[in-house]
mmJSON file of the N, C-alpha and C atoms, coordinates in Angstrom:
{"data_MODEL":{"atom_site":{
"group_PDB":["ATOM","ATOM","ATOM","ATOM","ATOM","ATOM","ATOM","ATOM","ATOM","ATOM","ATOM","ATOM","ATOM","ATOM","ATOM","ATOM","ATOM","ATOM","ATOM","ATOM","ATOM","ATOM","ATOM","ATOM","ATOM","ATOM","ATOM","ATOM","ATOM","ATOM","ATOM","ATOM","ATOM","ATOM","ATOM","ATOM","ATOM","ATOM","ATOM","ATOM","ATOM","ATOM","ATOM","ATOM","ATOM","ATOM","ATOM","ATOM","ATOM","ATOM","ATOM","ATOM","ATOM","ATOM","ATOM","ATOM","ATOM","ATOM","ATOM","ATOM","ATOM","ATOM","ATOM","ATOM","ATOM","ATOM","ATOM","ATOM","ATOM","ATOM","ATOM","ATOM","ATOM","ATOM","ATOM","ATOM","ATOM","ATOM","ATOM","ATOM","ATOM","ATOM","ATOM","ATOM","ATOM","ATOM","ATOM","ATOM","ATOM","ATOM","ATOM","ATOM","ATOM","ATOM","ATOM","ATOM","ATOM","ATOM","ATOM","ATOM","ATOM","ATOM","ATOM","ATOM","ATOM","ATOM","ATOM","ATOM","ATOM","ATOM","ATOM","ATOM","ATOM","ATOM","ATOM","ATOM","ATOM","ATOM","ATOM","ATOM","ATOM","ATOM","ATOM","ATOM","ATOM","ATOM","ATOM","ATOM","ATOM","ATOM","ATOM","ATOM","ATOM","ATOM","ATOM","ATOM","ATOM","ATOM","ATOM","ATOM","ATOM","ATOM","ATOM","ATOM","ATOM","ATOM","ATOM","ATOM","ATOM","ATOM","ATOM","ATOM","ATOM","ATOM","ATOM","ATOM","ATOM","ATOM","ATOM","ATOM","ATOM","ATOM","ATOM","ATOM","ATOM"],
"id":[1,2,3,4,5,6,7,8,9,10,11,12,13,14,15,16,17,18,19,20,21,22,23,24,25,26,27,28,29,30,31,32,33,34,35,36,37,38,39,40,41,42,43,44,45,46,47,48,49,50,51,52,53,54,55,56,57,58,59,60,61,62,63,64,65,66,67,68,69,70,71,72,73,74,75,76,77,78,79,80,81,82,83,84,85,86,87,88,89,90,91,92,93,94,95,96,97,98,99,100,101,102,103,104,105,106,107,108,109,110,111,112,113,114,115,116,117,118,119,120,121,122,123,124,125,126,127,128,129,130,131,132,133,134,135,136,137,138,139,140,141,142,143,144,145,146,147,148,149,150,151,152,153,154,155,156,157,158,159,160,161,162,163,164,165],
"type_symbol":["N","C","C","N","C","C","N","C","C","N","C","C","N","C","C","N","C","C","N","C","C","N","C","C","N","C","C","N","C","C","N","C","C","N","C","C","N","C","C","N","C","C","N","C","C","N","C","C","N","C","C","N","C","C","N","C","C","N","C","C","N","C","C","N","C","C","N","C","C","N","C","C","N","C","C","N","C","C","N","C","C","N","C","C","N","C","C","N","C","C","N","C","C","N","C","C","N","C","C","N","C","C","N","C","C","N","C","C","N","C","C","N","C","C","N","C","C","N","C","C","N","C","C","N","C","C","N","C","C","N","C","C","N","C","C","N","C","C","N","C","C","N","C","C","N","C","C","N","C","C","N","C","C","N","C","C","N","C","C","N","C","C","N","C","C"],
"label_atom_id":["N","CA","C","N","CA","C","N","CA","C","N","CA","C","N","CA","C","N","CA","C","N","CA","C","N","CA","C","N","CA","C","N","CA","C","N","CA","C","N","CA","C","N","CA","C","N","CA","C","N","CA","C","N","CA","C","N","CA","C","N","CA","C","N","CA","C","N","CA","C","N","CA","C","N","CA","C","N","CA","C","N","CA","C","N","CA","C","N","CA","C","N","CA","C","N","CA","C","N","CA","C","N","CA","C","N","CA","C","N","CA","C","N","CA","C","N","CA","C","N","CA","C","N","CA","C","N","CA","C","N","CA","C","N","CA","C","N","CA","C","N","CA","C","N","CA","C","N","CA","C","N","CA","C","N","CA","C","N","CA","C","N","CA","C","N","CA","C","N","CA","C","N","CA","C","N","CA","C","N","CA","C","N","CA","C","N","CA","C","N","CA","C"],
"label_alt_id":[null,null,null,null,null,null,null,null,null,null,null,null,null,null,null,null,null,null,null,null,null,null,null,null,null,null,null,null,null,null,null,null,null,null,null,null,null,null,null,null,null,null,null,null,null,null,null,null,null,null,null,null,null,null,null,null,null,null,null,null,null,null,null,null,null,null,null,null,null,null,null,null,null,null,null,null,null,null,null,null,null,null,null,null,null,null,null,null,null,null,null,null,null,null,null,null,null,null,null,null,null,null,null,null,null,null,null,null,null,null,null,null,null,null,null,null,null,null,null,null,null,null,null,null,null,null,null,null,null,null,null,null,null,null,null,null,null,null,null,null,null,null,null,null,null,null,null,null,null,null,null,null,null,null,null,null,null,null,null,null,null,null,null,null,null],
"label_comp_id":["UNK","UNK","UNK","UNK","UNK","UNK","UNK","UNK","UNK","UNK","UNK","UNK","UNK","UNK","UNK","UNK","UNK","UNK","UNK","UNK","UNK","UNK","UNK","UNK","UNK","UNK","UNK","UNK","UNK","UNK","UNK","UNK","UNK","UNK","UNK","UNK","UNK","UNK","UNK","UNK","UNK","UNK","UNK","UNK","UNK","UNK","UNK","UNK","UNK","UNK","UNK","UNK","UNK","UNK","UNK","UNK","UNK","UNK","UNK","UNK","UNK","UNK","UNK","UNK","UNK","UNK","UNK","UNK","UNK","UNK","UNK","UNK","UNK","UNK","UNK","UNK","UNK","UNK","UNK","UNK","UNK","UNK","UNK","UNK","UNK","UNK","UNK","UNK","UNK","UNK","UNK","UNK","UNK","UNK","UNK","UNK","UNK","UNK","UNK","UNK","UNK","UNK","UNK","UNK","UNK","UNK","UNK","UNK","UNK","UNK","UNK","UNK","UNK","UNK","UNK","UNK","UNK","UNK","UNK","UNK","UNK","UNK","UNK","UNK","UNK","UNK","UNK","UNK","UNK","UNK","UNK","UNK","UNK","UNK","UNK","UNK","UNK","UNK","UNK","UNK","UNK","UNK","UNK","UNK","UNK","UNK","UNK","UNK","UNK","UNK","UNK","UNK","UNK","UNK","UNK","UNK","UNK","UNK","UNK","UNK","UNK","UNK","UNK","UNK","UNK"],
"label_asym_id":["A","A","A","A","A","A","A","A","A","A","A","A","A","A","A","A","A","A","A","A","A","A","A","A","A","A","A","A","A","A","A","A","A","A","A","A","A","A","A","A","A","A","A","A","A","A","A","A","A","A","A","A","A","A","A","A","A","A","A","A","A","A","A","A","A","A","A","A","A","A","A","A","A","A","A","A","A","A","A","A","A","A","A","A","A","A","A","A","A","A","A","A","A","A","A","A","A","A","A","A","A","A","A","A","A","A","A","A","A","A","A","A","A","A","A","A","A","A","A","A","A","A","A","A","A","A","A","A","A","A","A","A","A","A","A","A","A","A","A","A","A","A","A","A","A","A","A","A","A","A","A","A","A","A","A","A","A","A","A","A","A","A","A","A","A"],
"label_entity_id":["1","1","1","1","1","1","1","1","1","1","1","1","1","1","1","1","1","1","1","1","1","1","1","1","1","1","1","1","1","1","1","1","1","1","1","1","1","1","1","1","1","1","1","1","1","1","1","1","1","1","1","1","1","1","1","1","1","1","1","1","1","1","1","1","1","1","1","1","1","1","1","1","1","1","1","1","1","1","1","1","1","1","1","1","1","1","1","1","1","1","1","1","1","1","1","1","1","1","1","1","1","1","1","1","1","1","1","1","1","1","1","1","1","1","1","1","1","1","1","1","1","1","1","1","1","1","1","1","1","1","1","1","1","1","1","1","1","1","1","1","1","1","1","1","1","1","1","1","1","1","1","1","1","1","1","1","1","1","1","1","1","1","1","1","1"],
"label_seq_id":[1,1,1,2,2,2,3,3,3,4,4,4,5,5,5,6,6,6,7,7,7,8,8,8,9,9,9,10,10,10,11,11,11,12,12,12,13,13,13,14,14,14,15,15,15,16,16,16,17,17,17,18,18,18,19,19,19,20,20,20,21,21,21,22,22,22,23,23,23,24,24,24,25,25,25,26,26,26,27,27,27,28,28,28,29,29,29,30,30,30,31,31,31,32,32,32,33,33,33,34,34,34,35,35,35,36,36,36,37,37,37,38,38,38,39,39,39,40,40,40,41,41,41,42,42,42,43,43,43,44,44,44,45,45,45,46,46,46,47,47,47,48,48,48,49,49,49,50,50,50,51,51,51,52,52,52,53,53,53,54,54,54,55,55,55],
"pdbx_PDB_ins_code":[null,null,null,null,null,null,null,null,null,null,null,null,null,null,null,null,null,null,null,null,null,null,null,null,null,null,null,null,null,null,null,null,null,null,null,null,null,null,null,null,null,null,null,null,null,null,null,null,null,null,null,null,null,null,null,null,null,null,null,null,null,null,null,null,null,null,null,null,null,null,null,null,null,null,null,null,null,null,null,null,null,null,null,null,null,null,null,null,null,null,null,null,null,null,null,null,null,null,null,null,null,null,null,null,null,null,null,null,null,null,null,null,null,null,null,null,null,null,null,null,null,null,null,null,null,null,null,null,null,null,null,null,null,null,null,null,null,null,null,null,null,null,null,null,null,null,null,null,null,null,null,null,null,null,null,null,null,null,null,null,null,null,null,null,null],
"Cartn_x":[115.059,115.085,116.295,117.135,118.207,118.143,119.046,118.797,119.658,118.766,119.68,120.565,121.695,122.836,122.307,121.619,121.023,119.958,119.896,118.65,119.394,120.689,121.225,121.403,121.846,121.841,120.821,119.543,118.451,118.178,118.43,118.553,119.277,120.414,121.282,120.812,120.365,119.655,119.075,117.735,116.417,117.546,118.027,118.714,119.275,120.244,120.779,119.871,118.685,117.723,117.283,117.195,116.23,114.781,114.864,113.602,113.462,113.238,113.07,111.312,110.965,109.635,110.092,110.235,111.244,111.912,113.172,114.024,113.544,112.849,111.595,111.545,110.714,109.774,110.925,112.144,113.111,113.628,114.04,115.015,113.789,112.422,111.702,112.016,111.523,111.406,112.728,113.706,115.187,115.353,114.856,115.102,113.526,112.961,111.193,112.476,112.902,113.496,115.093,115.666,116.155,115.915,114.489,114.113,113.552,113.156,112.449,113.594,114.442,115.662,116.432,116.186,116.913,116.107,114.4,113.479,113.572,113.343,114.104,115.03,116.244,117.404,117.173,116.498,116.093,115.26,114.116,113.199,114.084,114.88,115.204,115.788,116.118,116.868,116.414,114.876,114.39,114.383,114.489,114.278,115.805,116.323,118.126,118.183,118.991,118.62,119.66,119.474,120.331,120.948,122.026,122.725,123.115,122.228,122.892,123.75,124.453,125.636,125.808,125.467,124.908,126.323,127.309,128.586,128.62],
"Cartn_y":[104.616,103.18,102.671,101.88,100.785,99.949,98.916,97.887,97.52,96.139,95.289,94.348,94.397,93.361,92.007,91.415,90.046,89.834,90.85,90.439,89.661,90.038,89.28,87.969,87.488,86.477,85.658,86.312,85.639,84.802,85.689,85.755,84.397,84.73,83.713,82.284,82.143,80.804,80.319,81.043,80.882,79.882,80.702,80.293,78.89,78.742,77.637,76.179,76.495,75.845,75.315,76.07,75.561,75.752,76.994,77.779,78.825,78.686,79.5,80.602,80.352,81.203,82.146,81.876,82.694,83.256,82.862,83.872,84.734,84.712,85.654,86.447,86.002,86.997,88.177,87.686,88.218,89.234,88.618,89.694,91.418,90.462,91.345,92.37,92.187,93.08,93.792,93.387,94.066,94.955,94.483,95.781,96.685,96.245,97.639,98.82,97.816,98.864,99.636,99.281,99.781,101.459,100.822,101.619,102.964,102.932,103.745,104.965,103.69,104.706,105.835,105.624,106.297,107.194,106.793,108.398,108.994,108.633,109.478,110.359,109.837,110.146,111.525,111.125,112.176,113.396,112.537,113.651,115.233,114.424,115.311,116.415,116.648,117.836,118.181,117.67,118.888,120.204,121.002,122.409,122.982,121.527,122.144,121.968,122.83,122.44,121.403,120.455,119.091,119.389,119.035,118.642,118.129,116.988,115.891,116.311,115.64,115.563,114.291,114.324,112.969,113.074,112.887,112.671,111.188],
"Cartn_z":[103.851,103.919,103.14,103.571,103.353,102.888,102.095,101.652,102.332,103.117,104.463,103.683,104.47,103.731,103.538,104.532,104.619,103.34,102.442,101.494,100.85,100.385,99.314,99.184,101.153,101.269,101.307,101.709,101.184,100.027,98.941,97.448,97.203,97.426,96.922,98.138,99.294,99.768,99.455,98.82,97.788,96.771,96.055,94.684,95.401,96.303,96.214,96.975,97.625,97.928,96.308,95.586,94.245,94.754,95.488,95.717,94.69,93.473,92.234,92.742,93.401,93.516,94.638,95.727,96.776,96.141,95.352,95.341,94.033,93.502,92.376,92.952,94.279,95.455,95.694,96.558,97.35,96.358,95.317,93.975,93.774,93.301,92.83,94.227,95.464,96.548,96.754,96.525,96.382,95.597,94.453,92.926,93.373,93.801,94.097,95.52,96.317,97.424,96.646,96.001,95.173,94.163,93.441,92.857,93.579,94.585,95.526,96.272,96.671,97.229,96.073,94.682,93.836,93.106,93.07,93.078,94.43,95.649,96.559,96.47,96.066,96.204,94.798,93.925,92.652,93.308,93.903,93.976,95.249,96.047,96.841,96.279,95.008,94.496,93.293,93.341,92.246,92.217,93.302,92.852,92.721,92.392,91.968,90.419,89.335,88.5,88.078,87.32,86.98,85.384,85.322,84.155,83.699,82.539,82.016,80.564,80.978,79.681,78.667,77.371,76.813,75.791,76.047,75.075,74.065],
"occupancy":[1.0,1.0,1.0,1.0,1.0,1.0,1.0,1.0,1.0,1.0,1.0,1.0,1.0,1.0,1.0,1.0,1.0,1.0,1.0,1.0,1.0,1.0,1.0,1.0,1.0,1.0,1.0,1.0,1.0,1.0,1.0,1.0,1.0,1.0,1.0,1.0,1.0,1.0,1.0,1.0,1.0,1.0,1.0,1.0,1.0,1.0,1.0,1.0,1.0,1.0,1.0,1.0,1.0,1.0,1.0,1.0,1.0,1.0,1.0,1.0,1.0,1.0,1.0,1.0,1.0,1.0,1.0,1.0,1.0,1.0,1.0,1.0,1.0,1.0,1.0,1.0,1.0,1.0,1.0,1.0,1.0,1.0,1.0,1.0,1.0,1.0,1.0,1.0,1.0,1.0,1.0,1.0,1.0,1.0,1.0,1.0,1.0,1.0,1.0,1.0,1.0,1.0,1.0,1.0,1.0,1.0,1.0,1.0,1.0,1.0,1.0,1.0,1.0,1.0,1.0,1.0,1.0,1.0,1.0,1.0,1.0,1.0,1.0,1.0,1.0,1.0,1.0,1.0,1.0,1.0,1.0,1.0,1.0,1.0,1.0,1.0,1.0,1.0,1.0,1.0,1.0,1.0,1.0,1.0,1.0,1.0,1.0,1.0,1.0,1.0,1.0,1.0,1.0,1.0,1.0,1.0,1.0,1.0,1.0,1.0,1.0,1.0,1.0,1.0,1.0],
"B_iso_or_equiv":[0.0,0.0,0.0,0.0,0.0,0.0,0.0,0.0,0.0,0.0,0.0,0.0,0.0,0.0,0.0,0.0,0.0,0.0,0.0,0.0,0.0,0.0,0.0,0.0,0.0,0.0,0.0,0.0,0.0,0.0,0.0,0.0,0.0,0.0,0.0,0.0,0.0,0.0,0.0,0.0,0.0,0.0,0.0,0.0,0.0,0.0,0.0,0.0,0.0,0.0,0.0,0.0,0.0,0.0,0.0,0.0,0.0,0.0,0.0,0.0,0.0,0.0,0.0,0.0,0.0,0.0,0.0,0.0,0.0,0.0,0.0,0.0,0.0,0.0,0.0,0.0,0.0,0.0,0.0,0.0,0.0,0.0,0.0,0.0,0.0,0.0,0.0,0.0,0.0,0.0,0.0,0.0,0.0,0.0,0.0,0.0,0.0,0.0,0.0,0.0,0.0,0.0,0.0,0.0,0.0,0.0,0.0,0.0,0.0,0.0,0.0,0.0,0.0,0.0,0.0,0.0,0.0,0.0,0.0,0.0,0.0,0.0,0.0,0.0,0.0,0.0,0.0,0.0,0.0,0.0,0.0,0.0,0.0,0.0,0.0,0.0,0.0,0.0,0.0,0.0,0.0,0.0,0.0,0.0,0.0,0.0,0.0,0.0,0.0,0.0,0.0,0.0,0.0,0.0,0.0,0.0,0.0,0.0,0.0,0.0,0.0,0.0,0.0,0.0,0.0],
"pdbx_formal_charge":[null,null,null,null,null,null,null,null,null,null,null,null,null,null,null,null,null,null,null,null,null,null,null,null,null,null,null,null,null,null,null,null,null,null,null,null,null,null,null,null,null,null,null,null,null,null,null,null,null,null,null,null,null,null,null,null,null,null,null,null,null,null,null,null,null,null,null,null,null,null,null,null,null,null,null,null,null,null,null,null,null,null,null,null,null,null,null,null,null,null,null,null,null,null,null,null,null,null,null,null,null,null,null,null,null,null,null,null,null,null,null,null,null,null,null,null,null,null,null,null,null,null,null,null,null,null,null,null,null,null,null,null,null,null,null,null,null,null,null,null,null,null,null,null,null,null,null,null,null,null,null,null,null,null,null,null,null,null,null,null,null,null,null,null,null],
"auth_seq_id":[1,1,1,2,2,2,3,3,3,4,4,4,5,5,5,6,6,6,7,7,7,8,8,8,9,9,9,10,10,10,11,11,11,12,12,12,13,13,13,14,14,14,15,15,15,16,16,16,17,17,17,18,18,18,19,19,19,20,20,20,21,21,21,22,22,22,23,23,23,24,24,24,25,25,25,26,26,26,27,27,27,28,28,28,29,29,29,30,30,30,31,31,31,32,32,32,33,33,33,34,34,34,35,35,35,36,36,36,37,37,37,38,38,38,39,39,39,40,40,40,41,41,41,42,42,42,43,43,43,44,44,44,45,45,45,46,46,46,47,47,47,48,48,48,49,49,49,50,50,50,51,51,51,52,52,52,53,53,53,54,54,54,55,55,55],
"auth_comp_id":["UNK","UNK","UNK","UNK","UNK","UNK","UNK","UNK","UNK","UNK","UNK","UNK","UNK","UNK","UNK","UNK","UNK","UNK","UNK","UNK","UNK","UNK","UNK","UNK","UNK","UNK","UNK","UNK","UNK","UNK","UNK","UNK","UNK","UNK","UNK","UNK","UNK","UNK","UNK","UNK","UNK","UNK","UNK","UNK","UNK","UNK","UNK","UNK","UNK","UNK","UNK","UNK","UNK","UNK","UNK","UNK","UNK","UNK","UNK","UNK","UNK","UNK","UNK","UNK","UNK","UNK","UNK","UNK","UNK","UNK","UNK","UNK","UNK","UNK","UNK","UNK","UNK","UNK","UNK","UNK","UNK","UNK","UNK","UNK","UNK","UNK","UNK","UNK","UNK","UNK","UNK","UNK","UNK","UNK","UNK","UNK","UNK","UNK","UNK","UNK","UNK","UNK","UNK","UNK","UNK","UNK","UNK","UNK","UNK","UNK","UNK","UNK","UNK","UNK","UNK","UNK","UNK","UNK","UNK","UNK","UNK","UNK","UNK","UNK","UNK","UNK","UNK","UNK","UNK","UNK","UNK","UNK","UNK","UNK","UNK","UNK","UNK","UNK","UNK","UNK","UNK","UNK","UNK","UNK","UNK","UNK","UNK","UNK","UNK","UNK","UNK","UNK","UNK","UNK","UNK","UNK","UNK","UNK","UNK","UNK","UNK","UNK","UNK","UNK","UNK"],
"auth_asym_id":["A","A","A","A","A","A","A","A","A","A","A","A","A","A","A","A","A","A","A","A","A","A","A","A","A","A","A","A","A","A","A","A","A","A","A","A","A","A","A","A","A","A","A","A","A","A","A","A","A","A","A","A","A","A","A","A","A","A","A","A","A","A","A","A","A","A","A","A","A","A","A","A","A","A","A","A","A","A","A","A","A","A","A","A","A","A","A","A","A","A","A","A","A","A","A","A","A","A","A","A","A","A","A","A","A","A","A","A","A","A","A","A","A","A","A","A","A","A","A","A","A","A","A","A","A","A","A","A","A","A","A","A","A","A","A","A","A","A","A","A","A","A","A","A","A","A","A","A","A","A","A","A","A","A","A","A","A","A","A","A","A","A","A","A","A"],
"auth_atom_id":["N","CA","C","N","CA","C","N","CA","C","N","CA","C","N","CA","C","N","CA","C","N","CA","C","N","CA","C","N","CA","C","N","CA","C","N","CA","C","N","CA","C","N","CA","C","N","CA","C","N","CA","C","N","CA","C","N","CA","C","N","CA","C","N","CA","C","N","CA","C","N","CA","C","N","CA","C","N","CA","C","N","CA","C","N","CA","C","N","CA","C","N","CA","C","N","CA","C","N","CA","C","N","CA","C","N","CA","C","N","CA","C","N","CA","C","N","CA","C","N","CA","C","N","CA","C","N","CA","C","N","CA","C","N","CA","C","N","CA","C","N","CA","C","N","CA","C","N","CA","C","N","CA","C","N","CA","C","N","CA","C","N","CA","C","N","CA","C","N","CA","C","N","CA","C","N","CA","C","N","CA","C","N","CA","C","N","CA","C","N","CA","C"],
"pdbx_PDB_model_num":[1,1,1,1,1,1,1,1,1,1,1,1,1,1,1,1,1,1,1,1,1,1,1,1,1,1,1,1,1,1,1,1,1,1,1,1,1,1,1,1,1,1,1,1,1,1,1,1,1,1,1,1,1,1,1,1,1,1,1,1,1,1,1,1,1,1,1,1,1,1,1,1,1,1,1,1,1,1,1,1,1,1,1,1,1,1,1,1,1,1,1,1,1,1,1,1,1,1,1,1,1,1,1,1,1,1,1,1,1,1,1,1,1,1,1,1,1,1,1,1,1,1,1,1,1,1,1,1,1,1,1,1,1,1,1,1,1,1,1,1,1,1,1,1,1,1,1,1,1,1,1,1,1,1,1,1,1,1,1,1,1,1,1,1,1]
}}}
């Protein structure tokens, strides 16, 4: 799953409507599809081993 280009513009319509509850709604649902795509994107290479480097 993708994050459709049109969310943003959502976002920012909400916002410039002075629809403060909408664009709550819209942001929150942007950053949940966000978050999802990037444990995805994690989980797919667990049985690789990872190396973080904390300099």
């Amino acid at each position: 799953m993708t994050v459709r280009p049109d969310e943003r513009e959502e976002i920012i319509a909400a916002i410039k409507a002075g629809d403060a509850e909408q664009a709550d709604r819209l942001t929150i649902a942007h950053a949940a599809q966000i978050v999802r795509q990037i444990r995805d994107y994690i989980a797919r290479d667990l049985d690789r081993p990872l190396a973080i480097s904390i300099a």
